[in-house]
C-alpha positions as CSV (number, residue, x, y, z in Angstrom):
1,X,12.9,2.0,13.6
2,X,14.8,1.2,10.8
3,X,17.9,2.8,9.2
4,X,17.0,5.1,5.9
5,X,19.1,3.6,3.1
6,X,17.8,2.4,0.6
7,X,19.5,-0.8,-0.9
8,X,19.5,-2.9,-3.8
9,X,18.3,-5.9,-1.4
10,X,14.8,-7.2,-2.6
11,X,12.4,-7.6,0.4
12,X,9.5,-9.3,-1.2
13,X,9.2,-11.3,-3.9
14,X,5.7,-12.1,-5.6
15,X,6.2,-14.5,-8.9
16,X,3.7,-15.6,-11.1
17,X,0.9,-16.0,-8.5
18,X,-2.8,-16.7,-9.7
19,X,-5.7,-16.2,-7.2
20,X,-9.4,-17.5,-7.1
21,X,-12.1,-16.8,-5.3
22,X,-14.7,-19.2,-4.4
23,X,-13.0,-22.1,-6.4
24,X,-14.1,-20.3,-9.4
25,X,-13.3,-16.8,-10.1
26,X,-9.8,-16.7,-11.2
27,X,-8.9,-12.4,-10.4
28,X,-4.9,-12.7,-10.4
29,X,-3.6,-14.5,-13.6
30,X,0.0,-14.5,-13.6
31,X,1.5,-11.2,-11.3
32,X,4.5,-11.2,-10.3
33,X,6.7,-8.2,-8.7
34,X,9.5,-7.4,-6.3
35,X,9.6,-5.0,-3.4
36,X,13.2,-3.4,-2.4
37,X,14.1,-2.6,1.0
38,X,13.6,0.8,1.4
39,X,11.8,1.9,-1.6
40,X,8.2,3.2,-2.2
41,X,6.7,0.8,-4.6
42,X,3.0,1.5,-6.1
43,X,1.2,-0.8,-7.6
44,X,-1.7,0.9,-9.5
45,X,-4.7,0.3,-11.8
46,X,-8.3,1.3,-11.7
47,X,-11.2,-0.3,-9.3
48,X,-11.0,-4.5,-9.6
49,X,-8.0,-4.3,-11.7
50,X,-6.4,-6.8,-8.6
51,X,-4.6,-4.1,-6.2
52,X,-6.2,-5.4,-2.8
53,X,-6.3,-8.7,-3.9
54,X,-2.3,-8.6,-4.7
55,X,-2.1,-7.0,-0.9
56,X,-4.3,-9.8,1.0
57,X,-1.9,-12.7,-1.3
58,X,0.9,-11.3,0.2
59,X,-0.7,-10.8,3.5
60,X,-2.7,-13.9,3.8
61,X,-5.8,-12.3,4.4
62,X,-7.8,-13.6,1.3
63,X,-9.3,-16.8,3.5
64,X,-11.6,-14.7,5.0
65,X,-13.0,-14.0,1.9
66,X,-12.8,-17.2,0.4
67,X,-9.8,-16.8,-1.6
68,X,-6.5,-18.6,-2.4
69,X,-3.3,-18.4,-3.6
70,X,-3.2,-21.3,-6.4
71,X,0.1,-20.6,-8.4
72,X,2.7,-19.3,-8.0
73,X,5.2,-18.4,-4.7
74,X,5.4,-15.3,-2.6
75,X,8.8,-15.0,-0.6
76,X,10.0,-12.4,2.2
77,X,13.6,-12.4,2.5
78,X,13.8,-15.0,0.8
79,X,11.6,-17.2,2.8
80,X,8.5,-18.8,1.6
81,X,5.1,-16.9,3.7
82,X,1.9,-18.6,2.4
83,X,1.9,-20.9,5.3
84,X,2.3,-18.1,7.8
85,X,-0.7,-16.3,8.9
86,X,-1.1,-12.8,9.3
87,X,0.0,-11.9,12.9
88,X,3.4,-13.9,12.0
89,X,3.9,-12.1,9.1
90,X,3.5,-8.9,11.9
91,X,6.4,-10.3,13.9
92,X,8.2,-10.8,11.0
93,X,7.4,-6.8,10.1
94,X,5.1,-7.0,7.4
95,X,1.9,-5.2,7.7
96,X,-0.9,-4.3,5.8
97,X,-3.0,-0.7,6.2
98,X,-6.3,-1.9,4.9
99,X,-8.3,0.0,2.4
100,X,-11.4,2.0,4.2
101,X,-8.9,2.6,7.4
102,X,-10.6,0.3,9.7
103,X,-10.5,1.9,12.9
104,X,-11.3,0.7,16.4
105,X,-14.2,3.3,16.3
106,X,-15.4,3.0,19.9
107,X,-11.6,3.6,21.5
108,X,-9.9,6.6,21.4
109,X,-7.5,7.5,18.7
110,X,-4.3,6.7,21.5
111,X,-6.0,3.9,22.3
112,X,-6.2,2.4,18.4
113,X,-2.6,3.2,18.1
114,X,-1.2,1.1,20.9
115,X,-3.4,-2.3,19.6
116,X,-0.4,-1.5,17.1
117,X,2.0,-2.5,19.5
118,X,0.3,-5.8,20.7
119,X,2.7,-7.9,19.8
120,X,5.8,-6.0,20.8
121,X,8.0,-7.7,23.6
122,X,10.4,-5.3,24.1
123,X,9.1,-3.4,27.1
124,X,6.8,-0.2,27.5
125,X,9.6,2.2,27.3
126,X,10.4,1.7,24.2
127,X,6.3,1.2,22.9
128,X,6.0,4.8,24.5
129,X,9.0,6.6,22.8
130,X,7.7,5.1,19.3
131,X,4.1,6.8,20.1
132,X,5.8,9.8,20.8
133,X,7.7,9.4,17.4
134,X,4.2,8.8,15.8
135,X,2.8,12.3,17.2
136,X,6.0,13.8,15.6
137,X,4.7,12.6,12.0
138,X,1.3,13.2,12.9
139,X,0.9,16.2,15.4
140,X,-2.9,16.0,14.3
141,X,-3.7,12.6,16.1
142,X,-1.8,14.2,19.2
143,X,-4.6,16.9,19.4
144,X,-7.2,14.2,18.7
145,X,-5.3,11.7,20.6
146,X,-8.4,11.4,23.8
147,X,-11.2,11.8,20.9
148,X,-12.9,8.6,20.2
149,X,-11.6,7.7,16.4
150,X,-15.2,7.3,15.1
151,X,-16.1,10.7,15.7
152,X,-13.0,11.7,13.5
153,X,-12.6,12.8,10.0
154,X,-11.7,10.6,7.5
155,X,-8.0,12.1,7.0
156,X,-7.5,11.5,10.6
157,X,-8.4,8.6,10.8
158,X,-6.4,7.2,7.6
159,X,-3.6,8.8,10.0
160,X,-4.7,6.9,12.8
161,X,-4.0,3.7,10.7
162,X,-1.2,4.2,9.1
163,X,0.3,5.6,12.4
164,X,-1.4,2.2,14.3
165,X,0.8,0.1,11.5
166,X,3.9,2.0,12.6
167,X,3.6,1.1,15.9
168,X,4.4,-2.5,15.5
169,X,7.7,-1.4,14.3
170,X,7.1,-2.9,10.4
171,X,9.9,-3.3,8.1
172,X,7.2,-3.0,5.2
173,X,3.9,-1.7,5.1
174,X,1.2,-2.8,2.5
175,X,-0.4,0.4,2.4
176,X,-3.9,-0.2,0.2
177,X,-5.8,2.8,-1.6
178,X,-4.7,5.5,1.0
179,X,-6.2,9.0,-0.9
180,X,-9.8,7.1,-1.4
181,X,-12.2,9.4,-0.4
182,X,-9.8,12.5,0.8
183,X,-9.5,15.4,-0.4
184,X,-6.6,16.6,-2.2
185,X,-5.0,18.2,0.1
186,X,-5.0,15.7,2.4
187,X,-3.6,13.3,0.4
188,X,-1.1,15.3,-0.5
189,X,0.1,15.6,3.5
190,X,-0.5,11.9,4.0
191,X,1.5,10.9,0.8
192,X,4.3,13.2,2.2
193,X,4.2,11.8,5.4
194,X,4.7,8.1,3.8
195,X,7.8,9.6,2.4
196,X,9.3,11.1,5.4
197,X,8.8,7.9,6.9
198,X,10.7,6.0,4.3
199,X,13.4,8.7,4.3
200,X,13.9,9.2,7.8
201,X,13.0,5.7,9.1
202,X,13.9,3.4,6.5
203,X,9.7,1.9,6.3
204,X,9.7,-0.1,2.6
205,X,6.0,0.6,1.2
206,X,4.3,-1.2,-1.5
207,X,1.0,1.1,-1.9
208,X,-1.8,-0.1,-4.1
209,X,-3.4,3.8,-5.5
210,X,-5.7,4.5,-8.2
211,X,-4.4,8.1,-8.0
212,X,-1.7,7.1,-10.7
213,X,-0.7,11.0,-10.7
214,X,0.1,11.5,-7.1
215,X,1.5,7.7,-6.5
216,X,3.9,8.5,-9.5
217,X,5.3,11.5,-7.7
218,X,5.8,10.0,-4.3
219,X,7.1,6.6,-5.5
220,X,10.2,5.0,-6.8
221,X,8.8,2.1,-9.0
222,X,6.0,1.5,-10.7
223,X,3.7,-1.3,-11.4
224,X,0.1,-1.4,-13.4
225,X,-2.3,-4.1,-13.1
226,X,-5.2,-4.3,-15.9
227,X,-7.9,-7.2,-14.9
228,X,-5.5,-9.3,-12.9
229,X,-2.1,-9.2,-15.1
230,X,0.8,-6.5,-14.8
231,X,0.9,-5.0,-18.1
232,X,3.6,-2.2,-17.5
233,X,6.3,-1.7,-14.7
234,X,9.3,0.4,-14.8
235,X,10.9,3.3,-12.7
236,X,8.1,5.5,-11.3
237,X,9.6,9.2,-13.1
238,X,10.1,7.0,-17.1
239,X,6.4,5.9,-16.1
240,X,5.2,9.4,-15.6
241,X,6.8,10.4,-19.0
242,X,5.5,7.2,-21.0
243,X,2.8,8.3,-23.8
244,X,0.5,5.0,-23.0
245,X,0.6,6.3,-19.1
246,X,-0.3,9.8,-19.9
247,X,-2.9,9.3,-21.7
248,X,-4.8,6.3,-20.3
249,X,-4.2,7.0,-16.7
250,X,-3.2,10.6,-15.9
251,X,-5.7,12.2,-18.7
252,X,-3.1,13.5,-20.9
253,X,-1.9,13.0,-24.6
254,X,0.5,15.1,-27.1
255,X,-2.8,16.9,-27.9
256,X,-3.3,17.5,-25.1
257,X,-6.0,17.0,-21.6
258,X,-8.6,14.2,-23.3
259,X,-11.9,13.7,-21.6
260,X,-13.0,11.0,-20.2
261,X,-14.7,9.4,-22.9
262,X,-12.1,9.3,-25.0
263,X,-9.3,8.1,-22.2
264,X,-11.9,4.6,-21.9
265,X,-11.5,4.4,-25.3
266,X,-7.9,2.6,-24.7
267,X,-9.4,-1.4,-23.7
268,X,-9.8,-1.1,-27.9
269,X,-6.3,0.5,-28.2
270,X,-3.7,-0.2,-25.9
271,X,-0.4,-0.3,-26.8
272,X,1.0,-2.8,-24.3
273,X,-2.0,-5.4,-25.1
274,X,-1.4,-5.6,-28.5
């Protein structure tokens, strides 16, 4: 793996990019961000604010789905990537974690962590001390490890993909909606386990959450997307403090917790749209 300091060298770069799908629906309008090597970046926003669409741009998985970058340049060390398609952008140690976890469900849990080493070349060895390091960070998949991964729960198996990714020795990982559908427990261990890793191995992550108040405390920097544009970034603790962020996304306000009816109240008064 990868050494643990974090540097001011930007890994990814995403300017100005516009996406539509279906030659029609235009869903990114103008996002652009950066991604340092060896930070935790979250980009967050409700459901269909653009998240997973800003992951599949970078990933060039949006073809599948009928969708294209039409503006705007993406760049990995400062290399151009649209052109590349997804398992060169895995040699090149950028890998997505899809939303839903997408598991191999008919092999066993050890079996859908070695299709993450695939398209590793440097020897078995070295493939079987990395699984071992993967059991270290997830001792739960260890137990599990013979179990076939669609009898599992779905915490393990949001392990089992993030632990898959790992296994292709990334550099980054673009780790999409990881708490959806966990409990909160759960995605407290998994959010401290993406944090070990980028601690103790050195793994850059650009998450997409919608769980602004637990991405917040596990990132570095923040970004927040509102129907395809960023309309807010800054470092991840100033965003926790910020009025406009407390109120609209985490539930809170000078006043006090506000329900729910009154936080959708904001699309007539934000702030930042004004």
């Amino acid at each position: 793996m990868l050494d643990s300091a974090k540097t001011d060298e930007t890994l990814l770069e995403v300017n100005n990019i516009e996406v539509i799908y279906n030659h029609v629906i235009l869903v990114l309008k103008g996002v652009s961000l950066s991604v340092p090597k060896g930070g935790i970046t979250a980009l967050l926003g409700g459901n269909g604010a653009g998240k997973t669409t800003t992951l599949k741009a970078i990933s060039n998985l949006l073809h599948s789905e009928r969708g294209e970058v039409t503006k705007g340049s993406i760049k990995y060390r400062g290399d151009a990537i649209a052109a590349l398609n997804p398992a060169e952008l895995v040699k090149r140690g950028v890998i997505q974690v899809m939303e839903g976890r997408h598991c191999f469900e008919h092999l066993t849990v050890e079996e859908n962590l070695m299709t993450g080493a695939y398209t590793r070349r440097d020897g078995g060895g070295n493939v079987a001390q990395d699984l071992e390091m993967v059991y270290e960070y997830f001792p739960r998949l260890k137990e599990r490890r013979k179990s076939q991964a669609g009898y599992t729960s779905g915490g393990e198996q949001q392990m089992t993909a993030i632990a898959r990714a790992l296994m292709s020795r990334p550099e980054t990982i673009l780790l999409d909606e990881p708490s959806m559908g966990l409990a909160p427990q759960l995605v407290e261990q998994i959010f401290g386990i993406v944090r070990r890793l980028n601690e103790e191995q050195g793994v850059t992550f650009l998450l997409a959450e919608q769980n602004t108040n637990v991405a917040l405390r596990f990132a570095h920097y923040g970004y927040i997307l509102e129907s395809g544009r960023i309309v807010m970034d800054g470092p991840a603790a100033e965003l926790r403090e910020n009025p406009d962020v407390k109120e609209f996304y985490l539930g809170m306000s000078d006043e006090g917790r506000k329900s729910f009816r009154d936080v959708r109240s904001y699309r007539r008064r934000k702030r930042w749209l004004a």
